[in-house]
C-alpha positions as a Markdown table, in Angstrom:
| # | Residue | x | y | z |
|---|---|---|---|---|
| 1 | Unk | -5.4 | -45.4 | -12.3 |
| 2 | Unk | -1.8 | -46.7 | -11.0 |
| 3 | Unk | -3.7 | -48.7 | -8.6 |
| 4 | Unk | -6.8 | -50.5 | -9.8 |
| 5 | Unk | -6.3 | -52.0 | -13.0 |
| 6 | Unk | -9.9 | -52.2 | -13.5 |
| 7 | Unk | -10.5 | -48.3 | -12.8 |
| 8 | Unk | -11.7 | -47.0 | -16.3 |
| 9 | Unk | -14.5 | -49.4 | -15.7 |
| 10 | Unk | -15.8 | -47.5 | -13.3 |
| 11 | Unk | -15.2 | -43.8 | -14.8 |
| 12 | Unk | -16.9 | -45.1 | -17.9 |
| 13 | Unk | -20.1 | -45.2 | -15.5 |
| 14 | Unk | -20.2 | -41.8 | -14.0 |
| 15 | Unk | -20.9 | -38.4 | -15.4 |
| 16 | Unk | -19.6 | -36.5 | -17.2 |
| 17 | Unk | -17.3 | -39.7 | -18.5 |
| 18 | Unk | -20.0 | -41.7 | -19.8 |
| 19 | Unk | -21.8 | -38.6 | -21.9 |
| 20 | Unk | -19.2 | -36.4 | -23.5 |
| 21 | Unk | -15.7 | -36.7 | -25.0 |
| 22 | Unk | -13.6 | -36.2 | -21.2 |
| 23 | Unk | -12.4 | -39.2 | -21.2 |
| 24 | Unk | -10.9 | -39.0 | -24.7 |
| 25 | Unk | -9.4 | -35.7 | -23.7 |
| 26 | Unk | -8.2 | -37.8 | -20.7 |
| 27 | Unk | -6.5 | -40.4 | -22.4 |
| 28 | Unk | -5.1 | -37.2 | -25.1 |
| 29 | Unk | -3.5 | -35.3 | -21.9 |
| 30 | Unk | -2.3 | -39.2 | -20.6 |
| 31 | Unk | -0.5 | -39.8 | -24.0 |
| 32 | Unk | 1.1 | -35.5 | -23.6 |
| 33 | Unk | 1.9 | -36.4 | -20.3 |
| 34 | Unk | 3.9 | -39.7 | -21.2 |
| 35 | Unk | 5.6 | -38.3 | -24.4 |
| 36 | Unk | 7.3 | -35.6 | -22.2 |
| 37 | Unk | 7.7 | -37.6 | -19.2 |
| 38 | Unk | 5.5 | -35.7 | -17.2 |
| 39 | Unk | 5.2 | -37.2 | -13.9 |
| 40 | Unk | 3.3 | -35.4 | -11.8 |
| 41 | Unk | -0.2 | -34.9 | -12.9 |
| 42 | Unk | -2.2 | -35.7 | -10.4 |
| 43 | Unk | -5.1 | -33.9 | -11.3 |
| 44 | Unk | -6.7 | -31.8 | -14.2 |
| 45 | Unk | -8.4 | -28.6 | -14.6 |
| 46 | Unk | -11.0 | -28.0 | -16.9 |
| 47 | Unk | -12.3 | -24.7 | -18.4 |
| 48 | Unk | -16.6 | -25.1 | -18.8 |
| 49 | Unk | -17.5 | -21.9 | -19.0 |
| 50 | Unk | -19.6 | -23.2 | -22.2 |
| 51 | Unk | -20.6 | -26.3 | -20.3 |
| 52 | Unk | -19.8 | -29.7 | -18.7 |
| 53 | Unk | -18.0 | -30.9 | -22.1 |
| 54 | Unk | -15.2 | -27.9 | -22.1 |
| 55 | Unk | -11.3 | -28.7 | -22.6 |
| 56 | Unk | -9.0 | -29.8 | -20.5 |
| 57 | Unk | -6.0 | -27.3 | -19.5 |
| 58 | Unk | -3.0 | -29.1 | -19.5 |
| 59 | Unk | -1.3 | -26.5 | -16.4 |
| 60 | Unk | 1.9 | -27.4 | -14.3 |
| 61 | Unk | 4.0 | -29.3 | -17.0 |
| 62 | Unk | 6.9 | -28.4 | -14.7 |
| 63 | Unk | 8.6 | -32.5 | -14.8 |
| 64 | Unk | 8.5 | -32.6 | -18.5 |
| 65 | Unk | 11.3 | -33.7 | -19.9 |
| 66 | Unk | 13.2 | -34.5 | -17.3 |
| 67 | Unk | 14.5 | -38.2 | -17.2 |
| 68 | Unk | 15.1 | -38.5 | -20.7 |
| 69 | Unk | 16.3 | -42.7 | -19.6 |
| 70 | Unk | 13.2 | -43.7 | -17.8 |
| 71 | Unk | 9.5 | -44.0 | -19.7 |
| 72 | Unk | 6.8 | -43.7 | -17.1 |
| 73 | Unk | 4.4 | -46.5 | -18.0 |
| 74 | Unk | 2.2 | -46.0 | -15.6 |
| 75 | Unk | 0.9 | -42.6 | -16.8 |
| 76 | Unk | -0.3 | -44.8 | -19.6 |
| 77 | Unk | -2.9 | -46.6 | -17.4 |
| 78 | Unk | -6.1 | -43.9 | -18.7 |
| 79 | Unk | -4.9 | -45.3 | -22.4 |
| 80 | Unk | -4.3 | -48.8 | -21.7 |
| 81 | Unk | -6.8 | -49.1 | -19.2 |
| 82 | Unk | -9.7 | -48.0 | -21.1 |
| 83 | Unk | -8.4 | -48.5 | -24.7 |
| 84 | Unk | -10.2 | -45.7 | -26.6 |
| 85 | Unk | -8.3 | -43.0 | -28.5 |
| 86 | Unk | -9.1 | -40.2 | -30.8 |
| 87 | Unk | -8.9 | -41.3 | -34.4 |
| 88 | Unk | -7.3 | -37.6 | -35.1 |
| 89 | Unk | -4.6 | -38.6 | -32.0 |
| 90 | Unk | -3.9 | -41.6 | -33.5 |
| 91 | Unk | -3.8 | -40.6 | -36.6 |
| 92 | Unk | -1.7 | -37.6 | -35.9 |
| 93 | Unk | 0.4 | -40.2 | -33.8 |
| 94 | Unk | 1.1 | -42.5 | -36.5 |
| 95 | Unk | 2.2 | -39.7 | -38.7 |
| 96 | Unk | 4.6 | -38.7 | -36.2 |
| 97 | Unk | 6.6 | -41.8 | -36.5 |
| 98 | Unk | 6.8 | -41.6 | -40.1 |
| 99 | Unk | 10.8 | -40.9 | -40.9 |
| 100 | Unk | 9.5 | -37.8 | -43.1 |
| 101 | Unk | 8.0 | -36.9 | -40.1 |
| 102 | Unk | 9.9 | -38.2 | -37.0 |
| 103 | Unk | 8.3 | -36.7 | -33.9 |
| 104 | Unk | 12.0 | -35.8 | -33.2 |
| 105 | Unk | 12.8 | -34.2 | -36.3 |
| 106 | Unk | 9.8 | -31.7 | -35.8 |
| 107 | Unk | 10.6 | -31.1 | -32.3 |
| 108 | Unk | 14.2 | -29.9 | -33.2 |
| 109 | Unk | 13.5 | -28.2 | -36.4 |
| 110 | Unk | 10.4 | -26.2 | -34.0 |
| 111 | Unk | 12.7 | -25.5 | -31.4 |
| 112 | Unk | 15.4 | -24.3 | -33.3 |
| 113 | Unk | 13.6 | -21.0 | -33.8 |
| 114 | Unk | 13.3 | -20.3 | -30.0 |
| 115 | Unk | 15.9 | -18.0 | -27.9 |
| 116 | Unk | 16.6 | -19.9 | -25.9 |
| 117 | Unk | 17.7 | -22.9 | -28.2 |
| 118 | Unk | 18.4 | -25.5 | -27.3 |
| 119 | Unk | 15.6 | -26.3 | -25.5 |
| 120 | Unk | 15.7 | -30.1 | -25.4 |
| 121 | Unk | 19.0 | -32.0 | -25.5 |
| 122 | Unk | 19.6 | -34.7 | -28.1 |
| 123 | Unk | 18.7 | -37.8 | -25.5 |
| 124 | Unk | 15.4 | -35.9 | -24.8 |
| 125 | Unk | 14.2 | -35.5 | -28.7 |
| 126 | Unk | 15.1 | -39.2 | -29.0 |
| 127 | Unk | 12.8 | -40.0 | -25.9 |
| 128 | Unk | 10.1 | -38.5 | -27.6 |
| 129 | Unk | 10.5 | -40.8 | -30.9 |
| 130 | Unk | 11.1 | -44.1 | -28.3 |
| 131 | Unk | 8.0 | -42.9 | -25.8 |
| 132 | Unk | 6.0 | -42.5 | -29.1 |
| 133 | Unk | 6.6 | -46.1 | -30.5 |
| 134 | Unk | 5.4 | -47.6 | -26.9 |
| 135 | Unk | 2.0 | -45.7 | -27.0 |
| 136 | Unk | 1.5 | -47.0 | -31.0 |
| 137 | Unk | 2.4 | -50.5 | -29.4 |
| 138 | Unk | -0.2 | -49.8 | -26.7 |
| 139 | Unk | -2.8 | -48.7 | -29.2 |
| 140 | Unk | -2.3 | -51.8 | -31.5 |
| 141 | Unk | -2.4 | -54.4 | -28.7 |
| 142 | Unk | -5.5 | -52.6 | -28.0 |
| 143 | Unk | -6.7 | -53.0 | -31.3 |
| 144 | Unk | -5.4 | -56.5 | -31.4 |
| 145 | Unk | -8.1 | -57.3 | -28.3 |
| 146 | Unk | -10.9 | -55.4 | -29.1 |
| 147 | Unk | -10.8 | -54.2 | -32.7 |
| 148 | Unk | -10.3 | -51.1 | -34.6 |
| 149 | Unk | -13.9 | -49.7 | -34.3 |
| 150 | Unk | -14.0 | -50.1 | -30.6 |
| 151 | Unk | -10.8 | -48.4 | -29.4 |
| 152 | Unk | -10.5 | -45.8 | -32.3 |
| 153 | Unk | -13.4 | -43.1 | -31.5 |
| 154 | Unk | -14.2 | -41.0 | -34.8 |
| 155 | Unk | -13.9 | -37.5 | -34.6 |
| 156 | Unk | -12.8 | -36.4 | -37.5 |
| 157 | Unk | -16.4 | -36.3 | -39.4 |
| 158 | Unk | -16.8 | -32.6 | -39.9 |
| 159 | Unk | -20.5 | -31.9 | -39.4 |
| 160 | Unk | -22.3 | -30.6 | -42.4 |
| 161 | Unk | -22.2 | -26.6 | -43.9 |
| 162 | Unk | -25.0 | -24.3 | -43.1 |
| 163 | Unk | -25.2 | -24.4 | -47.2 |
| 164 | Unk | -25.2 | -27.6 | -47.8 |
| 165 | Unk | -28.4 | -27.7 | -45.0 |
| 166 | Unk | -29.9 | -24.8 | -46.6 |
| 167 | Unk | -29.6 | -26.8 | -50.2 |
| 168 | Unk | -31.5 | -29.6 | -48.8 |
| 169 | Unk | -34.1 | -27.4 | -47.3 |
| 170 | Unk | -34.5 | -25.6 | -50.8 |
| 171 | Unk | -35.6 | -29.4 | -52.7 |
């Protein structure tokens, strides 16, 4: 990613990227990985036992949150690259910067509850609220190029009931 700009291009074309939803759970880990500053993911592991279209298993987050001062850009590249996100990512994204809702303000008030509190310091919750704002700028200059339909992949349609198939059988 860091080193050919044109990269996703050729992910898009082999399998399993071009049938199932891995590269949305690529870009997902990508945007993770930048909000906590995570460095040093240099590869992924995926649990399949159900198949080739499993989840992703975000191991060794070890870097997170460490240089609170620097924003890693390039571990943006699988989301600026390929400009696709999950509508439920972005949507849960733009709720995040919401001031009722400040990724910051949910971070602290979460981690208050833990033993170990605190957890984060102050210039590392304010990272995440800064590091958020760059991947929404990201997202809209995507949008800007290539339009909302395009970059913003629905999947948030809930498939159908088992009753409401059954009613249609029954007619």
């Amino acid at each position: 990613w860091e080193v050919n700009p044109l990269y996703c291009n050729t992910v898009r074309e082999i399998y399993p990227y071009s049938n199932s939803n891995r590269l949305l759970n690529i870009v997902d880990m990508a945007v993770f990985d930048f909000l906590i500053g995570n460095m040093d993911r240099h590869h992924y592991e995926m649990f399949t036992k159900f198949g080739d279209d499993g989840f992703l298993l975000h191991l060794d987050n070890a870097r997170g949150f460490g240089r609170h001062s620097h924003d890693e850009i390039s571990i943006l590249a699988p989301l600026s690259q390929c400009c696709v996100i999950k509508r439920s990512t972005w949507l849960r994204l733009q709720l995040l910067a919401e001031p009722e809702y400040r990724l910051s303000e949910v971070m602290r008030e979460s981690l208050l509850q833990d033993p170990l509190a605190p957890v984060l310091t102050e210039p590392h919750l304010l990272a995440l609220d800064r590091r958020l704002q760059l991947i929404l700028d990201a997202v809209g200059k995507c949008i800007d190029t290539f339009g909302e339909a395009t970059v913003v992949a629905n999947d948030t349609t809930q498939p159908q009931s088992p009753a409401v198939h059954r009613a249609k059988l029954d007619t």
